[in-house]
N, C-alpha and C positions, 0 to 999 in steps of 0.2 A: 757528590754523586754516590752515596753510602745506599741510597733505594734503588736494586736493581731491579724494582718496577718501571725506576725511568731512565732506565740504562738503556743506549742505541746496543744494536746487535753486531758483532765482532767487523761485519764484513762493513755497518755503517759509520762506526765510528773508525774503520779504516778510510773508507771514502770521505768523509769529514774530515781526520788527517791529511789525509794527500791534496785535500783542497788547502788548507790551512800552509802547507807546507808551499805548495804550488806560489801563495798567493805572497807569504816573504819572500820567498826565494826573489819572485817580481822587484822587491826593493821598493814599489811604488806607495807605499802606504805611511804615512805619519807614524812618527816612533811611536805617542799614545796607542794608537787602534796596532799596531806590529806585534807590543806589548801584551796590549789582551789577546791576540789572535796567541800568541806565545806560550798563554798563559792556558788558552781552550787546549791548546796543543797536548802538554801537558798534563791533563787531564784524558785527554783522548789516546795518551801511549798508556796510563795508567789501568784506563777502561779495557784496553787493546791485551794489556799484561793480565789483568785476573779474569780474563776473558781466558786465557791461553793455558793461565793457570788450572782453573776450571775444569776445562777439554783435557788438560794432563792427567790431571787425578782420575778423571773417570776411565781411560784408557785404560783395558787390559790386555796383555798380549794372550792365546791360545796354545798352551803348553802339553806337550803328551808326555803323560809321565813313563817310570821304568816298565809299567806292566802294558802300554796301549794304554792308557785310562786318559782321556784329554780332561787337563787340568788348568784353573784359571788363574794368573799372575798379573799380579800390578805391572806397568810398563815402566825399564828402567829409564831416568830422564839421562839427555846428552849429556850431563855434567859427571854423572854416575856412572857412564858408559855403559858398553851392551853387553 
C-alpha cells in the first residue's frame, strides 16, 4: 500500500481494523482466512501509524514570544515531552 492514492482514510482503516479484530477475537474462522485477516490487520495498524505520523509533523503549537509577537513551533511529540 506504498500509493496513498489508494490508501483508506485514518478513521476507515480504523473501522476496517476493528472489524478485523472484532472478527478473530470470534475464533470462528479457519486458521487460513484468520491468517490473512492477520495479515490485513497488519497492514491496516501500519496505514493507521503513518496516518498519525503525518498529522504529527504537520502540527504546530501557537507560541508568544518575549516581545507579544505569536510565534510558530513544531509540536513537541510524547516521547520528547512537553
Amino acid at each position: 500500500m506504498s500509493d496513498t492514492v489508494n490508501q483508506p482514510s485514518f478513521e476507515e482503516a480504523i473501522r476496517s481494523l476493528e472489524k478485523v479484530v472484532r472478527t478473530l477475537e470470534l475464533g470462528e474462522v479457519p486458521l487460513e482466512q484468520a491468517l490473512e485477516l492477520f495479515q490485513e490487520g497488519i497492514g491496516l495498524v501500519k496505514v493507521c501509524s503513518n496516518k498519525l505520523d503525518e498529522a504529527e509533523k504537520k502540527i504546530q503549537l501557537l507560541m508568544e514570544g518575549p516581545e507579544g509577537q505569536l510565534k510558530l513551533r513544531p509540536a513537541v511529540s510524547l516521547e520528547e515531552g512537553a
